[in-house]
PASEBA-1860 file (N, C-alpha, C; in nm, 3 decimals):
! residues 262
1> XXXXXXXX> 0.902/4.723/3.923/0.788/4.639/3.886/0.752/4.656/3.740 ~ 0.742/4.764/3.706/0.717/4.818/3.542/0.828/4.729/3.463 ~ 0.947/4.735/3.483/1.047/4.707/3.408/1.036/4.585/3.414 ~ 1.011/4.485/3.538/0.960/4.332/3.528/0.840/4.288/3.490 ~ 0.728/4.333/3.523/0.637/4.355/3.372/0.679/4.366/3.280 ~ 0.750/4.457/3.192/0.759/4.471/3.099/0.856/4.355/2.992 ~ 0.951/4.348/3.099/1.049/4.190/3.065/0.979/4.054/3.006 ~ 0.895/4.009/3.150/0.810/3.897/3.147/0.689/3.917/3.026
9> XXXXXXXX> 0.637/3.995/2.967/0.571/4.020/2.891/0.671/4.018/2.750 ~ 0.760/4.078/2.722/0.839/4.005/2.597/0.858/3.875/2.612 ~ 0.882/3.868/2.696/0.952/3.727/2.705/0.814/3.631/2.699 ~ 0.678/3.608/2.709/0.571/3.567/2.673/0.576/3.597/2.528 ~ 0.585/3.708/2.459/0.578/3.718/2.326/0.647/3.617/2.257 ~ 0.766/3.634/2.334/0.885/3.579/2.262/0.884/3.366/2.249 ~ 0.799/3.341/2.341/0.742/3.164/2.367/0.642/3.180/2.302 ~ 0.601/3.304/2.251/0.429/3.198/2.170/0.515/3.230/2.044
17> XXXXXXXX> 0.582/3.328/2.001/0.641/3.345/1.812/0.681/3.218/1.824 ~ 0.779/3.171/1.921/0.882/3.031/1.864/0.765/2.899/1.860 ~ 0.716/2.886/1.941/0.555/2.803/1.950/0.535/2.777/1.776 ~ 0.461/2.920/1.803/0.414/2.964/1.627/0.489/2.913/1.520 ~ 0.648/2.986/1.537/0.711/2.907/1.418/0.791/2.755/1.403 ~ 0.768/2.703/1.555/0.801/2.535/1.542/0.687/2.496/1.466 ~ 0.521/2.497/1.509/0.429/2.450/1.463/0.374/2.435/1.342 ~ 0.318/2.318/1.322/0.327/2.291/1.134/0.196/2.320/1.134
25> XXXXXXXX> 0.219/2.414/1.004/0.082/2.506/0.921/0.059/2.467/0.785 ~ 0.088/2.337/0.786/0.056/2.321/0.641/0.033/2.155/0.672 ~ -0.060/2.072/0.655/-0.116/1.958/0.621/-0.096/1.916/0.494 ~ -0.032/1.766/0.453/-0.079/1.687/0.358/-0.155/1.606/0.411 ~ -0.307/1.514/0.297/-0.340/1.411/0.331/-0.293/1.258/0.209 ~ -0.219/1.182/0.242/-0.212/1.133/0.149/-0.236/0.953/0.198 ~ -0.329/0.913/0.041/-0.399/0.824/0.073/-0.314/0.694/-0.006 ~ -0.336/0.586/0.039/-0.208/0.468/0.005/-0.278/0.348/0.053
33> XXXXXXXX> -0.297/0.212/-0.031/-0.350/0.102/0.014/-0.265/0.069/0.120 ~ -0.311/-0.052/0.173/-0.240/-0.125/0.307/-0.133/-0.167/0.270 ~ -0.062/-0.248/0.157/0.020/-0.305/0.158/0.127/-0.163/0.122 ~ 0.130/-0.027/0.113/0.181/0.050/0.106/0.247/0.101/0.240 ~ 0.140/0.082/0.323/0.175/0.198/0.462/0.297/0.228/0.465 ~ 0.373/0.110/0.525/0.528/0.090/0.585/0.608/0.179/0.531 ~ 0.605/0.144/0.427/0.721/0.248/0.315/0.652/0.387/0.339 ~ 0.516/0.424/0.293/0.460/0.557/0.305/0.533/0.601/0.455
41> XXXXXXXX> 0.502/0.554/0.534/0.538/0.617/0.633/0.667/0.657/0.698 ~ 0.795/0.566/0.624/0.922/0.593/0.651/0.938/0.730/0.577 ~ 0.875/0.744/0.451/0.869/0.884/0.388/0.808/0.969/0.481 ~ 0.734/0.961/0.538/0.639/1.073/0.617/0.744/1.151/0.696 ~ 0.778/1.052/0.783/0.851/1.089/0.908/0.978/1.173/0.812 ~ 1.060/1.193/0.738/1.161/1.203/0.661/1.106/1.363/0.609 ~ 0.943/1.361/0.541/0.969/1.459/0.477/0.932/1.581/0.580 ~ 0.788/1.565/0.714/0.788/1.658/0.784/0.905/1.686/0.862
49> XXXXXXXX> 0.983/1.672/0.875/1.143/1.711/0.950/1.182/1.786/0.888 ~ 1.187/1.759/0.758/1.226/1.894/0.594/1.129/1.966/0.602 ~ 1.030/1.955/0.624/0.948/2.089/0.565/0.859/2.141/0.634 ~ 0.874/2.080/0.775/0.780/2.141/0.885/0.626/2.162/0.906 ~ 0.606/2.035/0.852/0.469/2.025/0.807/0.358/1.875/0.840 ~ 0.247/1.831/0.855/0.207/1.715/0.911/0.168/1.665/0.829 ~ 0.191/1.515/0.811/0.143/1.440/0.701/0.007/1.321/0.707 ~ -0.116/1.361/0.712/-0.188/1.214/0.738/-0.206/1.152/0.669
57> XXXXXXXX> -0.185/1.027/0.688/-0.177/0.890/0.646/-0.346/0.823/0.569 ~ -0.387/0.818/0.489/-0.494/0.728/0.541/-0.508/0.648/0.451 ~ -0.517/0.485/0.530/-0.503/0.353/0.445/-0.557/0.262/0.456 ~ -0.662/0.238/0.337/-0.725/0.094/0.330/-0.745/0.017/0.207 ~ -0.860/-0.037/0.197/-0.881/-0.104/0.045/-0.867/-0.004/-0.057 ~ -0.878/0.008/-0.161/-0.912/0.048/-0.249/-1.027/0.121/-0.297 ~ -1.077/0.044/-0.284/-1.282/0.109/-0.267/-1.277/0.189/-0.162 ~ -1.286/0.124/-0.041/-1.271/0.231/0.111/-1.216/0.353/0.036
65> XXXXXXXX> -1.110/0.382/0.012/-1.002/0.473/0.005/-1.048/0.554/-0.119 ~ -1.119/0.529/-0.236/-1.170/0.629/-0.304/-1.336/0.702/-0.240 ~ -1.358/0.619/-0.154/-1.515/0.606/-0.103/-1.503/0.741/-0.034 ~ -1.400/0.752/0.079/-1.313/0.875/0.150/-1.331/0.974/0.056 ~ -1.277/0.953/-0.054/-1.232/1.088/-0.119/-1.353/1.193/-0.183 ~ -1.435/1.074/-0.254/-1.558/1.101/-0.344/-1.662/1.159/-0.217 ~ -1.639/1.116/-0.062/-1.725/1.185/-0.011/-1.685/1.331/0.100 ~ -1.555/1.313/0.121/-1.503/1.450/0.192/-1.452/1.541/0.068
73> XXXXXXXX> -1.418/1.509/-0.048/-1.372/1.630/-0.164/-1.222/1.655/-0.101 ~ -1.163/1.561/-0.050/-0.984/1.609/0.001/-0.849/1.521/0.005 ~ -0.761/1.561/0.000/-0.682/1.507/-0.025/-0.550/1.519/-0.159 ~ -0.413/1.509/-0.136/-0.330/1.499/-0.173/-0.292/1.467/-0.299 ~ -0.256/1.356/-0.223/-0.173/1.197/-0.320/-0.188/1.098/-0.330 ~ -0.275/1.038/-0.426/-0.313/0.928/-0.400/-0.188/0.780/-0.458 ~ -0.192/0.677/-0.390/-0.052/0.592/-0.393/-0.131/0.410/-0.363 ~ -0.138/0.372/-0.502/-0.213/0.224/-0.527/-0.106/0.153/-0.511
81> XXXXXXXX> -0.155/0.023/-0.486/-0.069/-0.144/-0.508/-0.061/-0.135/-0.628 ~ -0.131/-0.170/-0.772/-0.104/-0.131/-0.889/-0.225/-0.015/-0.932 ~ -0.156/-0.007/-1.101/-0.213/0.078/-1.167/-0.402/0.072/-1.151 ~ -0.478/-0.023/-1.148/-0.626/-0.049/-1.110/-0.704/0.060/-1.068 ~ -0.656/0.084/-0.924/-0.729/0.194/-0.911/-0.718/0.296/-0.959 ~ -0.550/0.329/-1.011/-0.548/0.468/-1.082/-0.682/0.480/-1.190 ~ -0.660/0.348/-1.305/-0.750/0.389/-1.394/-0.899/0.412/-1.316 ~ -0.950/0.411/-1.227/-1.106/0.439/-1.185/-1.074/0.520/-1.131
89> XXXXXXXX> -0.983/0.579/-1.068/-0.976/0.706/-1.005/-1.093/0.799/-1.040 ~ -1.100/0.870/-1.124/-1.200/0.962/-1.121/-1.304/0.915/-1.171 ~ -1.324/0.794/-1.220/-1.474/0.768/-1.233/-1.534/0.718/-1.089 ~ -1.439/0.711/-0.992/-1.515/0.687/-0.871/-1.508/0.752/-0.782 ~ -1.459/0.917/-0.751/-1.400/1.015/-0.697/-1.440/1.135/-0.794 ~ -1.442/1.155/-0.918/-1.502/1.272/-0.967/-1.352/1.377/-0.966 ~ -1.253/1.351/-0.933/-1.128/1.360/-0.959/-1.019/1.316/-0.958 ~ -0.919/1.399/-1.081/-0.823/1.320/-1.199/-0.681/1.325/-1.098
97> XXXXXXXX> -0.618/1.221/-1.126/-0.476/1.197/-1.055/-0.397/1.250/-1.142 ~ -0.306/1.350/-1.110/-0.179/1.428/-1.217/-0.053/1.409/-1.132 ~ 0.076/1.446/-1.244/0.166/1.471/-1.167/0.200/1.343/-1.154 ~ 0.227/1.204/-1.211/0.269/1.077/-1.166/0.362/1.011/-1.137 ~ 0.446/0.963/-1.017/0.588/0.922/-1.018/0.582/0.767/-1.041 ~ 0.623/0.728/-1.076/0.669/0.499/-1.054/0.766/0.530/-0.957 ~ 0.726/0.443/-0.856/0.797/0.390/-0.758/0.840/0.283/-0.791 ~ 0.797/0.176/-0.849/0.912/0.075/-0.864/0.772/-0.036/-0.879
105> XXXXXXXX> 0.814/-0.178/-0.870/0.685/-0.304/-0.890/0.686/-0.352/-0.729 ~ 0.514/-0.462/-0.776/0.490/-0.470/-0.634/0.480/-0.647/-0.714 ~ 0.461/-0.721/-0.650/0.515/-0.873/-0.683/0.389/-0.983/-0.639 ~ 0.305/-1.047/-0.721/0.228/-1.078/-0.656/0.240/-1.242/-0.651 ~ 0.233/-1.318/-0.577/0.294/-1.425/-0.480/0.220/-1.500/-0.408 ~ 0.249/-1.654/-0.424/0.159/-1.741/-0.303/0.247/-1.776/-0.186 ~ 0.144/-1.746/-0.114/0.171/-1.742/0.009/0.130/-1.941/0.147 ~ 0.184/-1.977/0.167/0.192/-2.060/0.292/0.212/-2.036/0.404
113> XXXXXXXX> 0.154/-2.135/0.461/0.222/-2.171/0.586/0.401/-2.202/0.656 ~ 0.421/-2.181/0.732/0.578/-2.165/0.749/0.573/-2.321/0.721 ~ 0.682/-2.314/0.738/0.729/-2.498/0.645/0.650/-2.559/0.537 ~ 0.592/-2.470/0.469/0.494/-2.502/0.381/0.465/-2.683/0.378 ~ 0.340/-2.696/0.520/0.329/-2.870/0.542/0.276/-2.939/0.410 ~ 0.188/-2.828/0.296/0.137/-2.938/0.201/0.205/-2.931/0.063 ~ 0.354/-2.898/0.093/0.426/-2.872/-0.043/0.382/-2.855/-0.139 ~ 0.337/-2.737/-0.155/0.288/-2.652/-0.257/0.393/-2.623/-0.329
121> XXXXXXXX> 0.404/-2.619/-0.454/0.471/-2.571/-0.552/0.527/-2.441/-0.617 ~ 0.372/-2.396/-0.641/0.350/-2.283/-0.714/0.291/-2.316/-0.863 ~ 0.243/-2.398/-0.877/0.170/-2.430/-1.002/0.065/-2.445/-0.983 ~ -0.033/-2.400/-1.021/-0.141/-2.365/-1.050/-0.250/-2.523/-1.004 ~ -0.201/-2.569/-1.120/-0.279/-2.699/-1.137/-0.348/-2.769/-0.989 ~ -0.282/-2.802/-0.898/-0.343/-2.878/-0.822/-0.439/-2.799/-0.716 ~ -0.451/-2.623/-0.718/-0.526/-2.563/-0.667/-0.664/-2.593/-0.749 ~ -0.703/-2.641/-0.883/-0.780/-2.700/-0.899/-0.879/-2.825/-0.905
129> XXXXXXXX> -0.842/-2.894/-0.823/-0.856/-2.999/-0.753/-0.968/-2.957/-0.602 ~ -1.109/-2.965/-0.636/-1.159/-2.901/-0.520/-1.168/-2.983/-0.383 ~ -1.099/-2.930/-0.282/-1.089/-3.002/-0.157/-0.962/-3.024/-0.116 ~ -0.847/-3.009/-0.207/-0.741/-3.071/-0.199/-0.692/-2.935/-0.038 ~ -0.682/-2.804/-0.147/-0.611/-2.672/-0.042/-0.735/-2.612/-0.010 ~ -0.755/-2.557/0.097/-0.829/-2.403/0.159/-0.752/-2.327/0.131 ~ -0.848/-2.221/0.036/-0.788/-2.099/-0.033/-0.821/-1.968/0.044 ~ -0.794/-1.909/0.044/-0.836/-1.782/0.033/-0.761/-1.659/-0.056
137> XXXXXXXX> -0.841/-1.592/-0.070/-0.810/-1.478/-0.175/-0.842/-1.304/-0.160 ~ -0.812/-1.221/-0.254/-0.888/-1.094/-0.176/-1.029/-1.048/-0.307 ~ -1.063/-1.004/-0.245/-1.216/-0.952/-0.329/-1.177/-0.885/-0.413 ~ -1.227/-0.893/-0.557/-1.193/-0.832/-0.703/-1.263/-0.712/-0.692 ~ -1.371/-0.695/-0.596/-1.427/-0.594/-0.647/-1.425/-0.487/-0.525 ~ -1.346/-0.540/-0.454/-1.259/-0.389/-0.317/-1.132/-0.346/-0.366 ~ -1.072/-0.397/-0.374/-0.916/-0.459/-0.361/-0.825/-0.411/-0.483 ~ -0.707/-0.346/-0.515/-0.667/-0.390/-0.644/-0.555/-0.503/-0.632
145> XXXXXXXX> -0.531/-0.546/-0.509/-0.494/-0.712/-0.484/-0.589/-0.824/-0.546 ~ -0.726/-0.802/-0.553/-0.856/-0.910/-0.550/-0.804/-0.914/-0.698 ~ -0.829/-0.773/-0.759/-0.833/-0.721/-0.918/-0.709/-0.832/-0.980 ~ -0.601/-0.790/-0.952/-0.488/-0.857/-0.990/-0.475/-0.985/-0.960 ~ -0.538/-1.073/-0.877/-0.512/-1.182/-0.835/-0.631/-1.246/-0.914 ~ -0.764/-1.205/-0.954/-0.857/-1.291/-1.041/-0.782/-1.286/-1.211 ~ -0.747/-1.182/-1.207/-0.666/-1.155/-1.353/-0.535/-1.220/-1.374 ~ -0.471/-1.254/-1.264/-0.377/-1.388/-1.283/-0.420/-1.523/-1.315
153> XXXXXXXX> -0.526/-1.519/-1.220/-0.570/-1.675/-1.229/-0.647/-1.667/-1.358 ~ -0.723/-1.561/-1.422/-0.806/-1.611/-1.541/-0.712/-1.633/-1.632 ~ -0.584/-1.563/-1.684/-0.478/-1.610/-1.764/-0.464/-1.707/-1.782 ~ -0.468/-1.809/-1.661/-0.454/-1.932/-1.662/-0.596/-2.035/-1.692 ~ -0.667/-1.954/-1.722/-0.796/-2.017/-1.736/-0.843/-2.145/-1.558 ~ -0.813/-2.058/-1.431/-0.834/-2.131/-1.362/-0.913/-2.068/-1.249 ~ -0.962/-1.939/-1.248/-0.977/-1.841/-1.120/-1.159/-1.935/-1.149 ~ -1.189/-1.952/-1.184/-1.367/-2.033/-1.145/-1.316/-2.161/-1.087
161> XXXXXXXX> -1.226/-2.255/-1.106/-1.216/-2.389/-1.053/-1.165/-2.322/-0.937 ~ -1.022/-2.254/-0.914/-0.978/-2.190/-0.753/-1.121/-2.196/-0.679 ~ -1.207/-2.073/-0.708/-1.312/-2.007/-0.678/-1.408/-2.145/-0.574 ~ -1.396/-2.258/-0.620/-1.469/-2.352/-0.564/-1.396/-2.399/-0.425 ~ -1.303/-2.399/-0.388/-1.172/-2.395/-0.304/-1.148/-2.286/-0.184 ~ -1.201/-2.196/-0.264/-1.208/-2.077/-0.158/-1.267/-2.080/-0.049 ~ -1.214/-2.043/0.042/-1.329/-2.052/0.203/-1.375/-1.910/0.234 ~ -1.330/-1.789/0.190/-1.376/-1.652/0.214/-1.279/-1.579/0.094
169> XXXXXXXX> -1.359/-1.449/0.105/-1.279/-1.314/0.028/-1.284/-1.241/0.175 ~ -1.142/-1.190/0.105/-1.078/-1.091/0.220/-1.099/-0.924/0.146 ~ -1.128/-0.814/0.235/-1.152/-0.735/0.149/-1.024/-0.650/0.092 ~ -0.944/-0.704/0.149/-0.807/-0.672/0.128/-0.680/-0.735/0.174 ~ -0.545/-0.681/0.176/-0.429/-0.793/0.214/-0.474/-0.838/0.375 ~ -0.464/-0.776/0.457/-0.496/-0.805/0.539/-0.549/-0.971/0.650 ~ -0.638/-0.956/0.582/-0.694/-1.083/0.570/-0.637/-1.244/0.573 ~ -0.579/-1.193/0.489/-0.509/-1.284/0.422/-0.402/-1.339/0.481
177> XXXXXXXX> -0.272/-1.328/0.558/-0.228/-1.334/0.608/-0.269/-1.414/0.730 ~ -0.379/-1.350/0.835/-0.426/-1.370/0.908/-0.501/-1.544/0.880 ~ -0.557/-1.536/0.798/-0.627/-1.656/0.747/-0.499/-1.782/0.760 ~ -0.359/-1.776/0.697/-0.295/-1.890/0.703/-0.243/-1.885/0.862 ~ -0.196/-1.769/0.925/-0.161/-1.807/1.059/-0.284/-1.891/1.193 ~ -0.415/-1.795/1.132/-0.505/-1.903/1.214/-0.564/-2.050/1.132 ~ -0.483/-2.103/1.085/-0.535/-2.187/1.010/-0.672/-2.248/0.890 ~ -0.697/-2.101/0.872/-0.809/-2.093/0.810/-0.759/-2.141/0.653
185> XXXXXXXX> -0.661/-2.125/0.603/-0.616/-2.193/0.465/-0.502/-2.247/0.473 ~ -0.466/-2.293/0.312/-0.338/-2.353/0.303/-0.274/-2.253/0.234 ~ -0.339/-2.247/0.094/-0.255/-2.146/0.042/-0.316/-2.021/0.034 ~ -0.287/-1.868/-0.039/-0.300/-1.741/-0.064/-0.237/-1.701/-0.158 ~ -0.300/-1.613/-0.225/-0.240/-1.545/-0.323/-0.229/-1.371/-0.265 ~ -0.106/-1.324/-0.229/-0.081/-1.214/-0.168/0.050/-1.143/-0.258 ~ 0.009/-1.022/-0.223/0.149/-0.908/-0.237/0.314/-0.958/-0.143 ~ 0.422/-1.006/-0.203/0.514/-1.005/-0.130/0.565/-0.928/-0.053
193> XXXXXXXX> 0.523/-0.797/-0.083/0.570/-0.693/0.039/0.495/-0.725/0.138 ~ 0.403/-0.823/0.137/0.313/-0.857/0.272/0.387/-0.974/0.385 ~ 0.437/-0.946/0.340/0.591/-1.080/0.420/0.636/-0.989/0.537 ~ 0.636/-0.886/0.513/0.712/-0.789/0.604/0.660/-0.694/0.688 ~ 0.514/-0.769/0.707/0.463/-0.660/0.776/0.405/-0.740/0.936 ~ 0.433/-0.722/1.007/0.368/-0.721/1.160/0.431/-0.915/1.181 ~ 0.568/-0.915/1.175/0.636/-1.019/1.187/0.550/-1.153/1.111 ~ 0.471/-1.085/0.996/0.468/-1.233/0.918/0.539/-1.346/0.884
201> XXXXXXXX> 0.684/-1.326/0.828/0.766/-1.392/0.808/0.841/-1.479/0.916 ~ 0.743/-1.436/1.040/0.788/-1.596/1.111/0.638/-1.698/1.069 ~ 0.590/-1.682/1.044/0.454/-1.735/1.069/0.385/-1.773/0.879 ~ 0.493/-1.733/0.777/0.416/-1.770/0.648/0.551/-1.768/0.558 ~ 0.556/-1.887/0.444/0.623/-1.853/0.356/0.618/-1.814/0.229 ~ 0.708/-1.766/0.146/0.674/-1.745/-0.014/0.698/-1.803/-0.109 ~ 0.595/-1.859/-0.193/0.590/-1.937/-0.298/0.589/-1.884/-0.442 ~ 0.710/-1.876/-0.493/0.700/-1.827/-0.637/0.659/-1.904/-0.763
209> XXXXXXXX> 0.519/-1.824/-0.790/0.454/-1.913/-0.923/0.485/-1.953/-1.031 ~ 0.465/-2.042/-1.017/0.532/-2.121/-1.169/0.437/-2.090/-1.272 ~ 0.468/-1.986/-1.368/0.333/-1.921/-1.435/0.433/-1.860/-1.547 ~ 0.384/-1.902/-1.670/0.439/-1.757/-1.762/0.396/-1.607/-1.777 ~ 0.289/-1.627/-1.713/0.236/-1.460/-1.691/0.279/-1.358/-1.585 ~ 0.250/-1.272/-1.617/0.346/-1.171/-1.500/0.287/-1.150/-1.387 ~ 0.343/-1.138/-1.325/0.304/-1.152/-1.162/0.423/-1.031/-1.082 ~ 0.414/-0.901/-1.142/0.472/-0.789/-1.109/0.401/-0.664/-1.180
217> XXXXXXXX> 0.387/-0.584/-1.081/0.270/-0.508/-1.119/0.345/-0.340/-1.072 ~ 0.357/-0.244/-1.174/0.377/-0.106/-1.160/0.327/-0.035/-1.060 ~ 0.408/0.029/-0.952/0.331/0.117/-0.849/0.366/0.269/-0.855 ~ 0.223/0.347/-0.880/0.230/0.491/-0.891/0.226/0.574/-0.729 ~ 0.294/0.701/-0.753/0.194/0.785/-0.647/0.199/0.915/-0.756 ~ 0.026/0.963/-0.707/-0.008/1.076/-0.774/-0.043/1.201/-0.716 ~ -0.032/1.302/-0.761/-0.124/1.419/-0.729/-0.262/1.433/-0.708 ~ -0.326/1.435/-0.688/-0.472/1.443/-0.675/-0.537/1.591/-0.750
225> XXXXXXXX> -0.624/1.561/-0.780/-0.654/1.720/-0.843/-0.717/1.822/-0.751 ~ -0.768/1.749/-0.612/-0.850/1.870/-0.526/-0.743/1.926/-0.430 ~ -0.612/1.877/-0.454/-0.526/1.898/-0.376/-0.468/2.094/-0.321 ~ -0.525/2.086/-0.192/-0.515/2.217/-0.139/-0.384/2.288/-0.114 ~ -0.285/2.195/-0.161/-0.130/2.198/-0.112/-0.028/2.155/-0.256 ~ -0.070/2.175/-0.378/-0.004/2.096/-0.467/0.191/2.116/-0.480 ~ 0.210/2.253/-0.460/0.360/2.295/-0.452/0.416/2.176/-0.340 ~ 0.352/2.180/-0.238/0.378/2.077/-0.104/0.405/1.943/-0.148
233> XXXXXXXX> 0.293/1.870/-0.230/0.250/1.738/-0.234/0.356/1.722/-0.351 ~ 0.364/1.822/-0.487/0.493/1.810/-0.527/0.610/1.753/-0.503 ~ 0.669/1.838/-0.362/0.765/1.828/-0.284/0.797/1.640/-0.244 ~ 0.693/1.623/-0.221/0.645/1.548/-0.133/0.726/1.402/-0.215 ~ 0.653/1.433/-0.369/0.692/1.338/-0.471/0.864/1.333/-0.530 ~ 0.881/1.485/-0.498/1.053/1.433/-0.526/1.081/1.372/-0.448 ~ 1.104/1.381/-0.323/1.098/1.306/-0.215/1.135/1.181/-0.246 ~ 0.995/1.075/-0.284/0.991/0.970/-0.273/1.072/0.917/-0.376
241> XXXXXXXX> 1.069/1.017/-0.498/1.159/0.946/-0.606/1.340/0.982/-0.553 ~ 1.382/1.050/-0.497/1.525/1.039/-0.461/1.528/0.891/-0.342 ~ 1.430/0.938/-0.273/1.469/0.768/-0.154/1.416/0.700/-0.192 ~ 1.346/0.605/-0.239/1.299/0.500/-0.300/1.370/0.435/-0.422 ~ 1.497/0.367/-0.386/1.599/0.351/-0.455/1.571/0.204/-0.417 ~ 1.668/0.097/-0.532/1.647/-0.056/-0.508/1.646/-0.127/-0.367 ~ 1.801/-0.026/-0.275/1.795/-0.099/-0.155/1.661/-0.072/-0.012 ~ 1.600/0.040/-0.062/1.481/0.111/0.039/1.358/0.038/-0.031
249> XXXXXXXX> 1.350/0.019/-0.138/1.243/-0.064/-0.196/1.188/-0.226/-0.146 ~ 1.346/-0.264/-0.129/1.374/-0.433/-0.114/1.333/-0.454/0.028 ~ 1.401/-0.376/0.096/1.308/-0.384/0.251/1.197/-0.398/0.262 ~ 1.126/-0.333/0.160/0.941/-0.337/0.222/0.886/-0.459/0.070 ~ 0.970/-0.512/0.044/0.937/-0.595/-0.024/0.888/-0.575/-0.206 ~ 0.937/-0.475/-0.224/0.903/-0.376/-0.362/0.991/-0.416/-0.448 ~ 1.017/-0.345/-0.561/1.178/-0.374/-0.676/1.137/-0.284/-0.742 ~ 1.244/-0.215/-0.800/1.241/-0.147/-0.910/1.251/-0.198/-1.023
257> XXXXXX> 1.320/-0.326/-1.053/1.266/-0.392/-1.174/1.197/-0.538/-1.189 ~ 1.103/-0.534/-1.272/1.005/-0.601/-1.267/1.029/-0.774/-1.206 ~ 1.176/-0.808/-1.269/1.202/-0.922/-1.186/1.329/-0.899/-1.169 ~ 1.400/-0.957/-1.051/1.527/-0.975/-0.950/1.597/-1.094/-0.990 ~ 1.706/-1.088/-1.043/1.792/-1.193/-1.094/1.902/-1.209/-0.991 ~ 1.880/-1.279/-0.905/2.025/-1.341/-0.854/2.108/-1.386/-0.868
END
């Protein structure tokens, strides 16, 4: 009996050590707008397998997503649609983003209805025409989609005539999407990586603007400065820069260079 006691009792030791050392003791939190997730998360899954460790996700607007930070004091890596929020980063969080990789551009794009019924172009012009399209757009002042999409249209000296056209602000991509499948607009001005998310691309097409201004926008991920894990979150960033190559990019609708010549 002693000696089987004594067995069964290693052998308990021996299921909680392996327990212990399967189990991940080290947390990242890393924060990423919506039109990011997809890709963020093919990295996730990829890097806790390497390094035995849990990664949370957390993703929304822009505002939301510094709102998080400035009020829990935590977090990682932070990872924008473009540069926008980087620059407010710490004036709206109270901490500085270091450590910066480019991932590659994010493409910003009008969006239709599948068979696009009111042959839209991509020129500007006849979205000023009030009554002609139901617009919708995302909010300049959540969003760094809204940001980038009023700053396209003012180039063109047209985002106040759009503006009359508009039927809602979305507070982010989201929205948007949703709006042309329930028929709430005609056209949108959206992120092309938004084509690829939750089987849009049966249900909307893409309209490339006829615009001399750029309509491709730099995407960072950063370090965060309250970051409780920086050697980790490091890690984290080679990572993304070895897989995030043209053909892993193109899937989620990204590029590494600013425009794609076929």
């Amino acid at each position: 009996m002693l000696i089987a006691l004594i067995i069964g009792g290693c052998r308990q030791k021996r299921q909680q050590r392996i327990k212990q050392a399967s189990k991940p003791n080290k947390e990242l939190v890393i924060y990423c707008e919506n039109t990011m997730l997809n890709m963020v998360t093919e990295l996730k899954s990829k890097f806790e397998a390497q390094y035995n460790c849990q990664i949370k996700i957390q993703n929304d607007c822009s505002k939301n997503l510094m709102g998080i930070v400035s009020y829990s004091s935590k977090g990682d890596i932070y990872i924008a649609s473009t540069t926008h929020s980087f620059n407010s980063f710490e004036e709206n969080t109270g901490f500085r983003l270091t450590d910066s990789l480019f991932l590659g551009y994010n493409h910003l794009v009008y969006m239709v209805k599948k068979g696009n019924p009111k042959k839209f172009k991509g020129d500007v012009a006849p979205l000023l025409k009030k009554g002609d399209y139901a617009i919708i757009i995302a909010n300049p002042e959540t969003s760094s989609l809204g940001y980038e999409t009023k700053r396209f249209l003012k180039k063109q000296k047209a985002y106040e005539a759009v503006l009359e056209s508009v039927v809602s602000l979305t507070s982010d991509s989201k929205g948007l999407v949703k709006g042309l499948k329930e028929n709430q607009a005609d056209v949108t001005l959206n992120w092309k990586s938004n084509i690829n998310v939750n089987g849009s691309v049966k249900h909307i097409d893409i309209v490339n603007p006829k615009s001399p201004y750029n309509n491709a926008f730099p995407i960072y991920a950063a370090l965060m400065s309250c970051s409780t894990e920086p050697v980790l979150a490091r890690a984290f960033l080679e990572l993304a820069s070895k897989e995030l190559n043209e053909s892993t990019l193109s899937r989620y609708g990204f590029s590494k260079r600013p425009t794609i010549i076929f």
